[in-house]
N, C-alpha and C positions, 0 to 999 in steps of 0.2 A: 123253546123260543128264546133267542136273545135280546134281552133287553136293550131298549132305545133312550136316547138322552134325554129324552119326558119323562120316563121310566124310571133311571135311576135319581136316587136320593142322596146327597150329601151324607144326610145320618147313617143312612147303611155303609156307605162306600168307610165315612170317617170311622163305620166302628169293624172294617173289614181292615184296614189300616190299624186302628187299637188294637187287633187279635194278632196282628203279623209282629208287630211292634211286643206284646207281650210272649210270643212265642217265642221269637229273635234274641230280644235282647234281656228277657228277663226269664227263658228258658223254662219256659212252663209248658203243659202238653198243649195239644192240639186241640182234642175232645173237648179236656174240661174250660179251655179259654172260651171256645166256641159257646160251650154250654151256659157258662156265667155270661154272655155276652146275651142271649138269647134272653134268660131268664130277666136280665136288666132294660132287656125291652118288651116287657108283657104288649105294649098295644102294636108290637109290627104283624102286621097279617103274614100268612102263610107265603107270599109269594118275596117280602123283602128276607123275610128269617129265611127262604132256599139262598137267597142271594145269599145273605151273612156267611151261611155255612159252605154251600161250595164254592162261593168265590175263595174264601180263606183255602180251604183243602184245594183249589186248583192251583194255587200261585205259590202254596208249599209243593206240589206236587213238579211243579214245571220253574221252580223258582232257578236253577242253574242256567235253565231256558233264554228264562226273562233276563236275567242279569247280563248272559253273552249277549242278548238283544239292545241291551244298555249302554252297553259295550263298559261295563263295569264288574270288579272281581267280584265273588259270593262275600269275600271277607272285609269288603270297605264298608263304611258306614250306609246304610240304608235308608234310601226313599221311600216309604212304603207306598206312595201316592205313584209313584212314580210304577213300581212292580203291577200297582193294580192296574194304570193306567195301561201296561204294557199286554198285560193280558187280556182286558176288554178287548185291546184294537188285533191283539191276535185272534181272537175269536169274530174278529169283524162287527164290533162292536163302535159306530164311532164316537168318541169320547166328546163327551158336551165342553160348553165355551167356560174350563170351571179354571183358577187361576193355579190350582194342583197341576192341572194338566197339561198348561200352556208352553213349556218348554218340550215337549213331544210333540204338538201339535206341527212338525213341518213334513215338509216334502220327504226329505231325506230319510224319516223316523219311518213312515208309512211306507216307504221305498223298500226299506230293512226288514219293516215287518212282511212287506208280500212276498220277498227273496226269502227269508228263512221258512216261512209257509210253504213254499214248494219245493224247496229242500227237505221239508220233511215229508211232509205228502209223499215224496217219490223213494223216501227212506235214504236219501243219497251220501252214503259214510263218508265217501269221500269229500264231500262239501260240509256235512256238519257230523262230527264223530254221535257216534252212540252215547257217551257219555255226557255230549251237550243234548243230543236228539230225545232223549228220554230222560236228562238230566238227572245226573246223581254223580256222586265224589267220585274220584279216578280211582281210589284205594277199594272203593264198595263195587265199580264196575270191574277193577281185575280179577277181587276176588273171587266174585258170583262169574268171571268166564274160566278162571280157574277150576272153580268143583261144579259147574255148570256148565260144561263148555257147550253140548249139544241144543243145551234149551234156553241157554243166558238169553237170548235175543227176543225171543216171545215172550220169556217168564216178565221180562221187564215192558215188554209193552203192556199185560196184563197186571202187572203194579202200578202202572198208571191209567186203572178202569178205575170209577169209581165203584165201590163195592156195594151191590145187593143189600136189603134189609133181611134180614132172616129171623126167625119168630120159632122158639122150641114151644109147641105144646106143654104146656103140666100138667101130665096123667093124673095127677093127685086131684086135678079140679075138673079136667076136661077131656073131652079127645079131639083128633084134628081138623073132625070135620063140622061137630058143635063149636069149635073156638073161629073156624072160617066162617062162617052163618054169623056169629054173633060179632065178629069182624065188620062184614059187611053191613050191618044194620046200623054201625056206627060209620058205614062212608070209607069201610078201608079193605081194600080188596088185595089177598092172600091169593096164592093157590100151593097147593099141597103138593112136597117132593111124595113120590109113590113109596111107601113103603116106612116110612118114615114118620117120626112127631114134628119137622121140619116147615115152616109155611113159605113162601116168600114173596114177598110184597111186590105189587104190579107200579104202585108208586109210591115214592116216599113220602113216609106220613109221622105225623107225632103222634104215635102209639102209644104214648107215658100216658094221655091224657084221657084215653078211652075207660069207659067201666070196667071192661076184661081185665083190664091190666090192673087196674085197683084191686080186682076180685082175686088174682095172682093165677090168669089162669095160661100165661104166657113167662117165657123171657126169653131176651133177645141175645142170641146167640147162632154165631154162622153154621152151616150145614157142615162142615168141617168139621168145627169145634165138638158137635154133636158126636160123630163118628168115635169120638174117643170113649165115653163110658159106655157106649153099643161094645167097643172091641171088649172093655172090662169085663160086659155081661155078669155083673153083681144079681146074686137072685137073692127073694125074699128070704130072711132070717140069719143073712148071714154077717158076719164080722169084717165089717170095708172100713180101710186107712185111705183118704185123702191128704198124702202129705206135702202137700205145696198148694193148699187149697182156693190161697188169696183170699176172693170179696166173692166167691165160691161158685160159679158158672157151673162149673162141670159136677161139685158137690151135690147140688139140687138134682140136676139130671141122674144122679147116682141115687138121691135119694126117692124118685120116682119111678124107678127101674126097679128097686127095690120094696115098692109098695109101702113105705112107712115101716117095715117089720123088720128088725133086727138092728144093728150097731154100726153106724157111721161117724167115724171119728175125723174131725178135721182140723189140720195143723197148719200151721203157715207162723214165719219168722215175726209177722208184724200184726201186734194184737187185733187194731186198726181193722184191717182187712177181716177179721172174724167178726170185728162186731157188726161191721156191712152183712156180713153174710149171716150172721143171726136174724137182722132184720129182714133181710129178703127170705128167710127161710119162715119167717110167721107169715108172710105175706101167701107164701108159697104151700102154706101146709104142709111143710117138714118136719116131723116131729121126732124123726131119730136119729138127728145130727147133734152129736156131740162135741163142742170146739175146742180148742186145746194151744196155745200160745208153744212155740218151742223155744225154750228158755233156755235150754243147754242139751247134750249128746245125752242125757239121762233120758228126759221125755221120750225119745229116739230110742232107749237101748230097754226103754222099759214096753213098748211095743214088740218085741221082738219075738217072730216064731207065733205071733198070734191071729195075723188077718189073712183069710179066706181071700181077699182081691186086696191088691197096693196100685193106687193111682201116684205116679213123681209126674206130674205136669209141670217140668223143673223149667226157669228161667231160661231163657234163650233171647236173640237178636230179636225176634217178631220180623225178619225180612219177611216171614209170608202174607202178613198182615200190614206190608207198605201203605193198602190199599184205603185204610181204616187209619193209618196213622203214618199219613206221608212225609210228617212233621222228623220222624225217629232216623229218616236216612241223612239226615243235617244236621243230629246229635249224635248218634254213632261214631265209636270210636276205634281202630284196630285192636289196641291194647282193652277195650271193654270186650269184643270177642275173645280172643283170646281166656282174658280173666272167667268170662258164663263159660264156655270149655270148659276148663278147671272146676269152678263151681258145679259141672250136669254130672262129672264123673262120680267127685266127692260124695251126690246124695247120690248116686246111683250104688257106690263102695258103700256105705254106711246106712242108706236107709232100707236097701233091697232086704237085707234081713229080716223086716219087717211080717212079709210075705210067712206064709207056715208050710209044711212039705204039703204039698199036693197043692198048694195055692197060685195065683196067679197074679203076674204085675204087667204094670204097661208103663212102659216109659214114652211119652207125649213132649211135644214143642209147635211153637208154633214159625219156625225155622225151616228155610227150604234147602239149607247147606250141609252135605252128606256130613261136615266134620262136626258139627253138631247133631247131627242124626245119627244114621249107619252106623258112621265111624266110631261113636260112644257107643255100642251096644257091641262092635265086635270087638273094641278093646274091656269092656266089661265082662264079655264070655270069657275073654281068655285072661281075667284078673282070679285071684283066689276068692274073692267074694262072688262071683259067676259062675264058678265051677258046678254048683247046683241046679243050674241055670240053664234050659235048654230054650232059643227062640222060635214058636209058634207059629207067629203073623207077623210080617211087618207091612206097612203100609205107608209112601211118600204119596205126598197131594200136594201138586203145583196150580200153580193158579188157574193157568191153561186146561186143566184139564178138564174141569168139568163147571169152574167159571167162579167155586167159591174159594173158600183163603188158603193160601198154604200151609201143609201142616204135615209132620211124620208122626208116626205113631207104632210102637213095635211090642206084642203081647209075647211076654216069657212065660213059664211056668217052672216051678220051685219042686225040683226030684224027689 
């Protein structure tokens, strides 16, 4: 339901405004502005905090939108009042007697906003291009119809879905059907993908605050992201390297596949990121995760020829994950692809050694663009660090497919 001008609150609108302003101009994420913004108003009920959060994620999501509708460029100085305002009234929203608003408030504004309304409605390219209609940079829409050409058009109306809450079971506390029961006693209704430790939320809810999640018997990770340590299939007692492990999602998941038994080692460039994942890992009841800072190519050379499964969940764009972070396609830069290129080949040449003969790796992104997918694993086969190297499975997930995040994912194995 959309809210009505009784409805909306100065405070919220002012701190949906603080969040754009702090994204913008002081280039911070999305998530965590959103999140300290929340946290700094413990008394707004569940219905102003929906507003905070997706109003902000709409108006980054459609913000080339709004701007053509302002008839002003992405890159001049910023109204943020003004963007909100633009979006309430696109959504049919009409905007209260507030003094932010009062320069939109005429004929002509409203006129602009029902014309671009059904120019999109009718998808009509030739009245409003693709790259205003779904809004995103002209260099990010050539690229993606460059290595996309047959699915560019959908994949981008599905980056501008708002994305699904998704809930990994942790086998180590629970299983999916005791964590859905004990979900719903607490007011928050899951249902289970078949086959899967997977839930997903019928509405969004703040699940940090339930007792489940104190007990560690969840974490929130897309049905997507899941799919990656299933392809690793790590079994009990064996020798697993997570080596780009961050603040550790997929770690955990490796280490409940695993049963607690055997050696899971996790590396990542920034200390930072381990010691998050030490603490979600007490949370979580992981007990054989061992962390490991990567300080130089020694840490890297001294693994070598010894792990049973290598997870490289290497750095990528996140275009598949627009959907979660719509904030990233108005920071993105050519030359920062480009450079992650470079960077996915590097640890793919230098850390794939990791892997022991008979062992197994996967190379993971969460990237919809073959040249960071595909295209790294079949210039990697035919490198001299590959030559050992036969590919098993691979696996591309666009958003459209089956509704959750984009992701590639390709399992090797070591001759």
């Amino acid at each position: 339901m959309s809210p009505t001008p009784s409805t909306l609150h100065p405070l919220q609108v002012r701190t949906v405004a603080q969040n754009l302003r702090a994204i913008f101009q002081e280039n911070r994420y999305a998530d965590k502005v959103i999140e300290h913004a929340l946290r700094s108003n413990p008394k707004a009920g569940s219905r102003d905090r929906a507003f905070i959060a997706e109003t902000t994620y709409e108006v980054l999501r459609y913000f080339r939108l709004y701007t053509e509708i302002l008839g002003i460029l992405p890159s001049t100085e910023l109204d943020f009042w003004q963007l909100i305002g633009v979006h309430l009234a696109f959504k049919d929203v009409e905007l209260p007697d507030w003094q932010e608003f009062k320069t939109l408030k005429t004929t002509t504004f409203f006129a602009k906003i029902k014309d671009f309304q059904r120019t999109r409605d009718k998808k009509a390219t030739e009245d409003l291009p693709r790259r205003i209609r779904e809004s995103i940079p002209d260099w990010l829409d050539e690229l993606g119809q460059n290595e996309l050409p047959d699915q560019w058009d959908e994949t981008l109306r599905w980056l501008n879905r708002p994305a699904q809450v998704v809930l990994r079971t942790n086998r180590l506390r629970t299983s999916p059907l005791e964590l859905q029961q004990a979900l719903l006693a607490e007011n928050v209704d899951a249902q289970i993908i078949a086959n899967s430790d997977a839930l997903v939320l019928s509405a969004r809810k703040n699940v940090f605050q339930t007792s489940v999640f104190r007990k560690g018997w969840f974490e929130m990770q897309d049905y997507s992201s899941q799919l990656v340590a299933v392809l690793l299939a790590p079994l009990p007692g064996m020798r697993v390297v997570d080596a780009c492990a961050g603040a550790g999602g997929k770690t955990l998941h490796l280490a409940a596949l695993m049963q607690n038994r055997g050696s899971l080692i996790a590396l990542d460039t920034q200390a930072w990121k381990l010691e998050e994942l030490r603490a979600r890992a007490r949370r979580a009841g992981a007990s054989n995760i061992e962390t490991r800072p990567i300080e130089n190519r020694k840490t890297i050379k001294r693994l070598y020829n010894s792990a049973d499964r290598l997870l490289l969940d290497v750095p990528c764009s996140g275009l598949g994950i627009l959907r979660r972070n719509p904030d990233a396609k108005w920071k993105l830069q050519p030359e920062q692809i480009e450079k992650l290129r470079n960077t996915q080949q590097e640890i793919l040449q230098n850390y794939s050694a990791i892997t022991k003969r008979g062992g197994h790796m996967v190379y993971a992104t969460c990237s919809i663009l073959p040249s960071e997918n595909q295209h790294q694993i079949e210039r990697f086969l035919e490198s001299e660090a590959g030559k050992e190297f036969k590919l098993v499975e691979e696996r591309r997930i666009l958003p459209q497919d089956e509704g959750f995040d984009g992701f590639f994912m390709a399992l090797l194995a070591r001759e």
